[in-house]
Backbone as JSON, one array per atom type, in Angstrom:
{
  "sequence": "XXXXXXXXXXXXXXXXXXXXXXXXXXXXXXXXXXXXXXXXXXXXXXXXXXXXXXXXXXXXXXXXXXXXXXXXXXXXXXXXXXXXXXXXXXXXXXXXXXXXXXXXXXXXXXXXX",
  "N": [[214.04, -23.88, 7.04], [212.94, -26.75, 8.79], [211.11, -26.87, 10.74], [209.03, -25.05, 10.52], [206.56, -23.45, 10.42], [205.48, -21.13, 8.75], [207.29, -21.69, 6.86], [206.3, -24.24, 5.79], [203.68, -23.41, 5.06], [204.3, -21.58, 3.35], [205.68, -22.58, 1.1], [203.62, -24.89, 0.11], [203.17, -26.72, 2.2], [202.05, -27.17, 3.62], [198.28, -26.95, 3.93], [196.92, -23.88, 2.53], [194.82, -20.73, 2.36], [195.98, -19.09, 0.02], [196.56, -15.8, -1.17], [198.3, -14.73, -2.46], [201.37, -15.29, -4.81], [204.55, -15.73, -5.48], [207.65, -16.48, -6.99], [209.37, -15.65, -4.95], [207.61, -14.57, -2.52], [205.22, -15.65, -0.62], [201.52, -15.0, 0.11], [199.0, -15.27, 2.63], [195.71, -15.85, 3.93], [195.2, -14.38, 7.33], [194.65, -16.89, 10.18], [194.12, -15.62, 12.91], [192.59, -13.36, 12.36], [192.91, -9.88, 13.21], [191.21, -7.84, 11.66], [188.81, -7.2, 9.15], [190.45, -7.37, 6.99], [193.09, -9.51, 6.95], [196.35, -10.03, 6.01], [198.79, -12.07, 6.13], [202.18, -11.82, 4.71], [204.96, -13.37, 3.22], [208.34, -14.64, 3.15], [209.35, -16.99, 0.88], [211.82, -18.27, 1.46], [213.87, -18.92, 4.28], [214.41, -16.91, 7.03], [214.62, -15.83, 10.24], [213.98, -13.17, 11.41], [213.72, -9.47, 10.64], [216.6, -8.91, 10.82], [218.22, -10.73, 9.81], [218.57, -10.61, 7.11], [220.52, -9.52, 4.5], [222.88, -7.0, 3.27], [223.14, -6.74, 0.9], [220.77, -8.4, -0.43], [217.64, -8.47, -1.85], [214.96, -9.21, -0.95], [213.52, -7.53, 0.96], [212.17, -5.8, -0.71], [210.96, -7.36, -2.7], [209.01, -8.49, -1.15], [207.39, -5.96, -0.54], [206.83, -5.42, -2.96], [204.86, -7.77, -3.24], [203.18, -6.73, -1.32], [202.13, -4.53, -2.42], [200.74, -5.4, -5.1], [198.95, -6.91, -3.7], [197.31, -5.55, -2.6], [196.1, -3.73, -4.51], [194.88, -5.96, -5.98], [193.32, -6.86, -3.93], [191.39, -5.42, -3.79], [192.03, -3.23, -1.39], [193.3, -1.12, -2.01], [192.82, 1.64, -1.83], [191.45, 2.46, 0.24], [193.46, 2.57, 2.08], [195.97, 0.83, 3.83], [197.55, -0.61, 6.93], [200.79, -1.91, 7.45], [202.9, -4.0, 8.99], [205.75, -4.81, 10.81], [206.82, -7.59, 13.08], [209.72, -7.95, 15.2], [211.3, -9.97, 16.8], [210.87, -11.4, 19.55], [210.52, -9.15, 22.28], [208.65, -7.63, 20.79], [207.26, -8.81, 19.83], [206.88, -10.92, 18.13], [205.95, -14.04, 17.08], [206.34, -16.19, 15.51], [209.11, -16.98, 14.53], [209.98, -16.36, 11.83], [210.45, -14.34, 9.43], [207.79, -12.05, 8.57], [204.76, -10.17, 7.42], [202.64, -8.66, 8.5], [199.59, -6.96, 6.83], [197.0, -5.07, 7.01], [193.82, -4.38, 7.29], [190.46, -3.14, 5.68], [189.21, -1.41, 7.81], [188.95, 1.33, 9.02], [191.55, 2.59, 10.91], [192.85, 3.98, 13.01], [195.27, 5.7, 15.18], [196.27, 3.9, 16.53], [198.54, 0.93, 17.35], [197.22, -1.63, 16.37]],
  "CA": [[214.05, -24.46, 8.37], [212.8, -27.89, 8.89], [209.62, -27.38, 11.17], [208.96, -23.47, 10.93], [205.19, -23.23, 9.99], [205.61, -20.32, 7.66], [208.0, -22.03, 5.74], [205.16, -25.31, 5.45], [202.44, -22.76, 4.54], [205.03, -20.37, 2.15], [205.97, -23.74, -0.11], [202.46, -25.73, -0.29], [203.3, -28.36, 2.36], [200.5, -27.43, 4.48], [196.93, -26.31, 2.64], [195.89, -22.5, 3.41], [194.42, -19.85, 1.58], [196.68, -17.88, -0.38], [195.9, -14.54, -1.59], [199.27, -14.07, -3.71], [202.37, -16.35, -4.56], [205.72, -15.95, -6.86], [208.82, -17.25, -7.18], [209.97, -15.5, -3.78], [207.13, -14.71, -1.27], [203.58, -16.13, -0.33], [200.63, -14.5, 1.05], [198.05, -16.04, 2.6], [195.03, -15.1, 5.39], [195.62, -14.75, 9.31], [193.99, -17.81, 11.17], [193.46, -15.08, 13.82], [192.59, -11.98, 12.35], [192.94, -8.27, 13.64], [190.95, -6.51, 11.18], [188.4, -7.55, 8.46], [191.4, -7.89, 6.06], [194.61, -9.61, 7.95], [196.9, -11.1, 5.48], [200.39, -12.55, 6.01], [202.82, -11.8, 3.58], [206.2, -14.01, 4.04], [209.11, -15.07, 2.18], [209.56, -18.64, 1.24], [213.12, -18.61, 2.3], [213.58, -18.76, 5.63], [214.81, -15.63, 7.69], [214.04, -15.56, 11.28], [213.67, -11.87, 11.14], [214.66, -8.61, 9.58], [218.07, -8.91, 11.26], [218.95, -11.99, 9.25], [218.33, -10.21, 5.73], [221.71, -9.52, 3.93], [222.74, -5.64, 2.5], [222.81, -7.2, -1.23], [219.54, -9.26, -0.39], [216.58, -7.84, -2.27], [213.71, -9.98, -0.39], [212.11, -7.11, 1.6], [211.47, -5.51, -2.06], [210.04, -8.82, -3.01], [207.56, -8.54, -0.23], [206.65, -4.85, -0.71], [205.98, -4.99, -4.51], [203.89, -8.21, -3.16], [201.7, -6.48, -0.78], [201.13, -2.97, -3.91], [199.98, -6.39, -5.96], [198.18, -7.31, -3.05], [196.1, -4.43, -2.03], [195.12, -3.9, -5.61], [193.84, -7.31, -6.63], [192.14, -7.21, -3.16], [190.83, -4.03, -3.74], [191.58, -2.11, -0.55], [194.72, 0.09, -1.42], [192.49, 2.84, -2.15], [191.07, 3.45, 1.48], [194.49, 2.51, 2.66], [195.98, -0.17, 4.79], [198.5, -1.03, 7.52], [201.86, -2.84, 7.22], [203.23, -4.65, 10.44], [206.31, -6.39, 11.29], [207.8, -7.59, 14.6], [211.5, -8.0, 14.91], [211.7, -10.16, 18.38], [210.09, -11.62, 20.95], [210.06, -8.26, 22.67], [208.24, -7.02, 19.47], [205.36, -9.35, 19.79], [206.79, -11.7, 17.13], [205.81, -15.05, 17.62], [206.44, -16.88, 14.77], [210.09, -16.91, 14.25], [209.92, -16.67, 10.07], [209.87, -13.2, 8.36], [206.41, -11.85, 7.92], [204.58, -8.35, 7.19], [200.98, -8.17, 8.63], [198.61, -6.8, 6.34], [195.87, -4.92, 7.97], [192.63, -3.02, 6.3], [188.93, -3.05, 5.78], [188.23, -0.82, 8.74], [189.41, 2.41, 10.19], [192.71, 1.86, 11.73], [193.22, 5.03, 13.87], [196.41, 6.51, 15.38], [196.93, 2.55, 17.41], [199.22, -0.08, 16.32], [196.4, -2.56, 15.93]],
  "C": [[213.02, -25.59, 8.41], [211.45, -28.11, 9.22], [209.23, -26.05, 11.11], [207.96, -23.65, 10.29], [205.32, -22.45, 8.96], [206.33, -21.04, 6.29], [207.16, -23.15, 5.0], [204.21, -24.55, 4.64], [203.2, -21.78, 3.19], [204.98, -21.51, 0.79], [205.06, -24.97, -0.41], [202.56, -27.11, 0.74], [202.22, -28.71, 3.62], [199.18, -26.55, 3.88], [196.91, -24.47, 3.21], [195.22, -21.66, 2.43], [195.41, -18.85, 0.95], [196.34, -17.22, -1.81], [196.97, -13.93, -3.18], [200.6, -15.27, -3.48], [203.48, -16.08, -5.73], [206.52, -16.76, -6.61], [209.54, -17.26, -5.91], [209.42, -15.2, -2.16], [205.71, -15.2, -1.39], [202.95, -14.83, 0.12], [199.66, -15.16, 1.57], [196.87, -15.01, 4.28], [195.33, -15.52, 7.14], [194.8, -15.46, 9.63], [193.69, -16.69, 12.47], [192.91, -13.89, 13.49], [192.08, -10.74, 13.22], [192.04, -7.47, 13.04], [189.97, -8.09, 10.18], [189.27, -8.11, 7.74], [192.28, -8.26, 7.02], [195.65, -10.6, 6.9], [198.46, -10.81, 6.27], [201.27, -12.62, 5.12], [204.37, -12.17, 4.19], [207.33, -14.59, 3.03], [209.66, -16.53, 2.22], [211.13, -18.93, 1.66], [213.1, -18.31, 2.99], [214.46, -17.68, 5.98], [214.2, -15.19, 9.04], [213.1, -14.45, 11.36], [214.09, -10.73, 10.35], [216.1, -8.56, 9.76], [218.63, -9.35, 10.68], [218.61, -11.34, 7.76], [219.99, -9.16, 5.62], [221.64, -7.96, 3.14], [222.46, -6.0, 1.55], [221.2, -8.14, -1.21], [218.64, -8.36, -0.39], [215.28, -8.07, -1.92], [212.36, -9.13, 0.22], [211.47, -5.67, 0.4], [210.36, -5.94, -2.97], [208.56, -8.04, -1.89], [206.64, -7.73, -0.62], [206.03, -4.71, -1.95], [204.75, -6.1, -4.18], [202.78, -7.91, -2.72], [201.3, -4.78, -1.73], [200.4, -4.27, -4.24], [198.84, -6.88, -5.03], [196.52, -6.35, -2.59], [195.84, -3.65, -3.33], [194.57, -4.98, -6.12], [192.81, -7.18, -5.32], [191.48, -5.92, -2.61], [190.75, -3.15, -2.33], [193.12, -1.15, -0.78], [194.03, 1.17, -1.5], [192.26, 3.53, -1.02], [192.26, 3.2, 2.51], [194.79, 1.27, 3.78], [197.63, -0.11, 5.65], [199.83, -2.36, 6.79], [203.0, -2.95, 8.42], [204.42, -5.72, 10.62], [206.88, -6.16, 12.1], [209.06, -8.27, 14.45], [211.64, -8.29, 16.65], [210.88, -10.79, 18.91], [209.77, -10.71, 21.69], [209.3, -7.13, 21.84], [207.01, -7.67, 19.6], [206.12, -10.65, 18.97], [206.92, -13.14, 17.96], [205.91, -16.45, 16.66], [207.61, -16.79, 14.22], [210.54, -17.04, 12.48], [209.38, -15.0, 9.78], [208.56, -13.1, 8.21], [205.76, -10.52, 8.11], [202.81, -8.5, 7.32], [200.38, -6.84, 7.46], [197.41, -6.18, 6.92], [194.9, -3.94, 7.36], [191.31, -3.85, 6.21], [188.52, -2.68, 6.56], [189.04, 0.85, 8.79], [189.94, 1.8, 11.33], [192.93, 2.93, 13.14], [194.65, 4.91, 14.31], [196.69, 5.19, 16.42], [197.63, 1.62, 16.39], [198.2, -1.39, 15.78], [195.24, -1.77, 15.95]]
}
């Protein structure tokens, strides 16, 4: 998609910090973060949301083996972390582009944030 931020920040066409990168999804850190740790993990092809992901389409596999790789290089899978995505506008989502919050380095308790 043409102007979709995620998709600028997934394929290098705007600078950010990223944490992890292959052939099929980015990661990079939340400009607002929730938590000590807040990454964004997103797939460089575009996909509004989970709705738009195809039965034979393997992408939200992609993601998940990205954020195991993720939360061992950035050493917190051990004390455990959140994994967050909104599906909507009545979901919270506000960035119309696939993406899987990341959330750890504190004590999360029994809330969604």
């Amino acid at each position: 998609m043409e102007d979709c931020i995620f998709c600028k920040l997934a394929n290098g066409e705007i600078p950010t910090e990223i944490v992890y990168e292959d052939e099929f999804v980015a990661a990079f850190k939340d400009l607002n973060p929730q938590a000590p740790i807040h990454i964004l993990v997103v797939p460089k092809k575009h996909y509004d949301n989970v709705m738009q992901v195809e039965e034979n389409d393997d992408i939200i596999a992609k993601i998940y083996s990205a954020i195991n790789k993720i939360a061992k290089k950035e050493n917190f899978a051990e004390n455990g972390f959140r994994v967050i995505n909104n599906c909507g506008k009545d979901a919270g989502q506000t960035v119309m582009h696939m993406h899987f919050h990341v959330i750890a380095g504190k004590t999360l308790g029994d809330k969604i944030l």
